[in-house]
N, C-alpha and C positions, 0 to 999 in steps of 0.2 A: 504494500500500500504506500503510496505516496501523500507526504505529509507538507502544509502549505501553513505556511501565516499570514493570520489577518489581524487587521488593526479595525476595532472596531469604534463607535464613535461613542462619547460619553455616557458612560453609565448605562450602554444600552448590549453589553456582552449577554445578555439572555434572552432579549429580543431577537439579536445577530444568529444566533446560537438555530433557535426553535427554526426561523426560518432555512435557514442552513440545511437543517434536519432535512426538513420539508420538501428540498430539492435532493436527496438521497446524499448528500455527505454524513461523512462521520465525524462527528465536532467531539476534541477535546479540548476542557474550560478546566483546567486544573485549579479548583477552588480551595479554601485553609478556611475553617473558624476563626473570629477577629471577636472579642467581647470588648465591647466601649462603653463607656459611663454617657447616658441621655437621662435630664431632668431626674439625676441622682438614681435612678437607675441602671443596674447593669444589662445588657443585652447582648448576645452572641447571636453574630450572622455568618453565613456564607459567603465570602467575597474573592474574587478572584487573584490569584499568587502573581500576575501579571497582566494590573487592569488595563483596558481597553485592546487586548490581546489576546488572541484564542487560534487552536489548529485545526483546520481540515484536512480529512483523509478523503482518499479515492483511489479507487482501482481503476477508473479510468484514464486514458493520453490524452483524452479528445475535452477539453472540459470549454464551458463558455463563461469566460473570464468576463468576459460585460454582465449578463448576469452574476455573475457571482459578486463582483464589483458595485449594480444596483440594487441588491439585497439591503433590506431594511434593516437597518442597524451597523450594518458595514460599511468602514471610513473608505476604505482599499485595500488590496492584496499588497502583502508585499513581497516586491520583487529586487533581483541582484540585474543593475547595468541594462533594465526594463522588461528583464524577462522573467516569466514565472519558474521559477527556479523548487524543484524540493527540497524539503529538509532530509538531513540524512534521520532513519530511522531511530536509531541511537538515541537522537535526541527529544524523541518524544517518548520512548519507552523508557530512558533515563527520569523523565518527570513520573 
């Protein structure tokens, strides 16, 4: 499988995400528990270990990067010297 980064746009890595899904990608969102103090309360949430940041997988070569680009919630793919480039595996099985 081939594995891609994308930058997603503010605070919207779970909207980026569902959608994603939607069009048959594999979305990983490596998420960490955070607990912060609100109006003296403690609360623990879900948030992501690199915000506005998430990876798509695919088995396929052929993929349509314009869609994937105006996908809701996604800033842009990114790519090395403007070409979409994969990640080596390593690197996401590492996370």
């Amino acid at each position: 499988m081939d594995w891609y980064l994308i930058q997603t746009k503010p605070k919207a890595h779970f909207i980026a995400s569902e959608q994603l899904e939607r069009q048959n990608f594999e979305v990983f969102l490596p998420l960490i528990l955070k607990t912060s103090k609100v109006a003296n309360k403690f609360t623990t949430k879900a948030v992501p270990i690199f915000p506005s940041y998430l990876f798509i997988g695919t088995h396929t070569k052929k993929v349509s990067w314009k869609s994937v680009n105006a996908t809701r919630g996604v800033s842009r793919v990114i790519t090395l010297d403007g070409k979409y480039r994969p990640l080596g595996d390593h690197i996401v099985e590492g996370l």
